[in-house]
N, C-alpha and C positions, 0 to 999 in steps of 0.2 A: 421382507426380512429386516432384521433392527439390524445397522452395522453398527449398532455401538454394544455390541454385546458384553459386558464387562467391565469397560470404561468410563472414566471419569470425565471425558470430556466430549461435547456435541459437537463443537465448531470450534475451526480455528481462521481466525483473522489474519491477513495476511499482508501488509504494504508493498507496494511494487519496487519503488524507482532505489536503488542503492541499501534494497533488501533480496530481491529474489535474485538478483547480481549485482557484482560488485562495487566501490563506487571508482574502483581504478580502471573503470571501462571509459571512464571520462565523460560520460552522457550529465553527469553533474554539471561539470563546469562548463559544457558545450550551452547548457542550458541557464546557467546563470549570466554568460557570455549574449546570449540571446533576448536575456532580461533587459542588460543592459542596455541592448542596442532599441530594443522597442523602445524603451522609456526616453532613450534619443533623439530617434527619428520619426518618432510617431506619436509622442507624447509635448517632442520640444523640451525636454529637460536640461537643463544646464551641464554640459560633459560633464565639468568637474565639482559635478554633486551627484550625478549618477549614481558611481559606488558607494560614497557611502547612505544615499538615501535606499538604494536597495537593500543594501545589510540591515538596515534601521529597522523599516517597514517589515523587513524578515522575521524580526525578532522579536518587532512590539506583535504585530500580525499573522504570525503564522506563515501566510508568505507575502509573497510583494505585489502580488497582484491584489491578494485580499486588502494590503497596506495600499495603494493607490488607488484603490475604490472609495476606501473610507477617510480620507485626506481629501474627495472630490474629482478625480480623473475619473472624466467617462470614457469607456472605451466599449467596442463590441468583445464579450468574453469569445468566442468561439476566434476573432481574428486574432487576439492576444492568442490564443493557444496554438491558432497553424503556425503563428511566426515565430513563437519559441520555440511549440514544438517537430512542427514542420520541417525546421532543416537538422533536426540532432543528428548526429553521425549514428543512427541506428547499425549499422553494419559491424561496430564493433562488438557487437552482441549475437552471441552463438547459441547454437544448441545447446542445451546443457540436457542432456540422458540423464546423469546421474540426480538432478534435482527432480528432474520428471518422474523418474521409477521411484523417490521417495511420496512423493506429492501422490503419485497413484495407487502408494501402498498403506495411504494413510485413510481409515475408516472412516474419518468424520466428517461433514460439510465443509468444504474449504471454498472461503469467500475472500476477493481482492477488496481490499481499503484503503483508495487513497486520492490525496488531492489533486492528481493529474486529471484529465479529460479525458473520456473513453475511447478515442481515437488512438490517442498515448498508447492508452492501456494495451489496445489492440494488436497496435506496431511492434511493442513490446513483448507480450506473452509470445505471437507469431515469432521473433525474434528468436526468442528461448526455446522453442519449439512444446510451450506449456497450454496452448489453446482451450485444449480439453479436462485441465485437471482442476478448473476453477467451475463452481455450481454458478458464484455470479459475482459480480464486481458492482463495490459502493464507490462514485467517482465525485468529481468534480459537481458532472448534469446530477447526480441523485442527489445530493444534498443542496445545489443551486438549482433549480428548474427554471428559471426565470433569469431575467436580467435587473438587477439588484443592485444598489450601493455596498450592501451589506453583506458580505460573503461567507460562507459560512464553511470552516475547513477544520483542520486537525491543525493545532494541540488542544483547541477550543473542546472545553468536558461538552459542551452544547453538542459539537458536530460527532464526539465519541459516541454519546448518548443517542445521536439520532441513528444512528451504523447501529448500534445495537437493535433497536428498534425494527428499523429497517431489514435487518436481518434474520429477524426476532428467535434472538436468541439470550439465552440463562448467565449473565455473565460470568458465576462460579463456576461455570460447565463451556469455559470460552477461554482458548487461548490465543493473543494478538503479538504478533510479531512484527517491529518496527526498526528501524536506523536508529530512530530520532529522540534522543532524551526527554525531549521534552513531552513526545507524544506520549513516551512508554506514563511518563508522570500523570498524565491525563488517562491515558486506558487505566493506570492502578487505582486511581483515583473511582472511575464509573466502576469498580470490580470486576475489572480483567483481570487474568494471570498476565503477566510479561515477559517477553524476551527480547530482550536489544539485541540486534542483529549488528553483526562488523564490528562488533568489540569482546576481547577477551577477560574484560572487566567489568560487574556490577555496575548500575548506574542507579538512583534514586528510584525508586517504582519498580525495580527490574525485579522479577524471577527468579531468572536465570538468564546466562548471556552470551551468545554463540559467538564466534569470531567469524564462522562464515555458516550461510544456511544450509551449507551440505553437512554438517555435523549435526545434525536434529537429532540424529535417529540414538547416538553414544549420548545425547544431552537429555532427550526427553523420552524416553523410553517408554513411560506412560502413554502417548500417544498409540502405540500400539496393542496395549493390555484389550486382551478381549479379544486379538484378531486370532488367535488360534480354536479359541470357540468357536469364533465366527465360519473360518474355514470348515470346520466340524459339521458344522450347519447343511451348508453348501460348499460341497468342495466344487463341484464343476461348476458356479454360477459363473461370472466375467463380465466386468465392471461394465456399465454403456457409456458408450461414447456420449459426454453431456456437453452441449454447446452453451459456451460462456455468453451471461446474459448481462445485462445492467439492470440492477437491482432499482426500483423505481417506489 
């Protein structure tokens, strides 16, 4: 069966960390707190250059890890990512039903995007209790396979481009859902549609702009155009349970 019977859209893009919850969960700043201490104690940086050579590299880079590869820090990426992400207070992250019933009622392919590690990713969705409602997740390892100077991540139109690819999907017929201004500027840019997430305001490249992702459904309605054909189709069908993969 075609589930997009009607609709305008195939797939939608999804970013994880301080999109599919909040960023008042704190796992932000637990995480940048984390950043800092590696580039401390395991890099030897000067304490009081730390912050702001993290903000720096954030912003020229993408993020700081990407910024301290290409500056010349080698490090093992897989150790950089247990020890940032390894101790986050994941526990402040719940279930969320209400994001799951939207996410399961939505016909299109729905893929994770983003530049954490799949472990993250995994902690996280488990976390939410969203295991099942992602076909597959574009991470850190998909778009790095290897161990590189050269990182390759979001807002970079390069790393947007290869998620597309990698997903392969139509990007008029794709909609990406992100935090980050800067990324949304780069999805508009490859022709995505955009929606900044955690703001109730327009941002350059935007869409449209949710203040939180549990308002999808009164924001984009279009996402569901076609699901009542659908049901038409097959009213008894019942979605299968799809184990979340890392898109490769």
């Amino acid at each position: 069966m075609d589930a997009m019977v009607g609709s305008k859209y195939d797939c939608l893009l999804f970013d994880l960390d301080d999109t599919l919850y909040p960023l008042s969960s704190g796992i932000n700043l637990a995480c940048r707190k984390n950043i800092e201490e590696y580039m401390l104690e395991k890099l030897h940086i000067e304490e009081s250059e730390v912050p702001r050579m993290c903000l720096e590299l954030y912003k020229e880079y993408g993020t700081t890890m990407a910024g301290l590869k290409a500056i010349g820090y080698e490090f093992d990426n897989d150790e950089f990512h247990e020890f940032v992400h390894g101790r986050l207070p994941y526990e402040t992250l719940k279930p969320d039903p209400v994001l799951r019933n939207l996410l399961l009622s939505m016909p299109q392919r729905k893929i994770i995007f983003t530049n954490s590690d799949k472990a993250h990713v995994a902690r996280v969705l488990n976390r939410l209790g969203l295991d099942d409602c992602f076909e597959g997740v574009i991470c850190f390892e998909t778009l790095n396979p290897s161990q590189n100077s050269q990182i390759l991540c979001k807002p970079s139109l390069a790393a947007i481009e290869a998620a597309i690819q990698i997903a392969n999907v139509v990007p008029t017929r794709t909609i990406f859902f992100d935090d980050s201004t800067r990324n949304i500027a780069s999805g508009k840019a490859a022709g995505l549609h955009t929606v900044i997430v955690g703001s109730s305001e327009l941002v350059q490249g935007a869409d449209c702009a949710l203040s939180s992702i549990h308002n999808i459904r009164e924001a984009l309605p279009m996402i569901w155009e076609g699901e009542a054909a659908t049901e038409q189709l097959e009213q008894v069908l019942q979605p299968p349970t799809v184990e979340t993969i890392v898109l490769a």
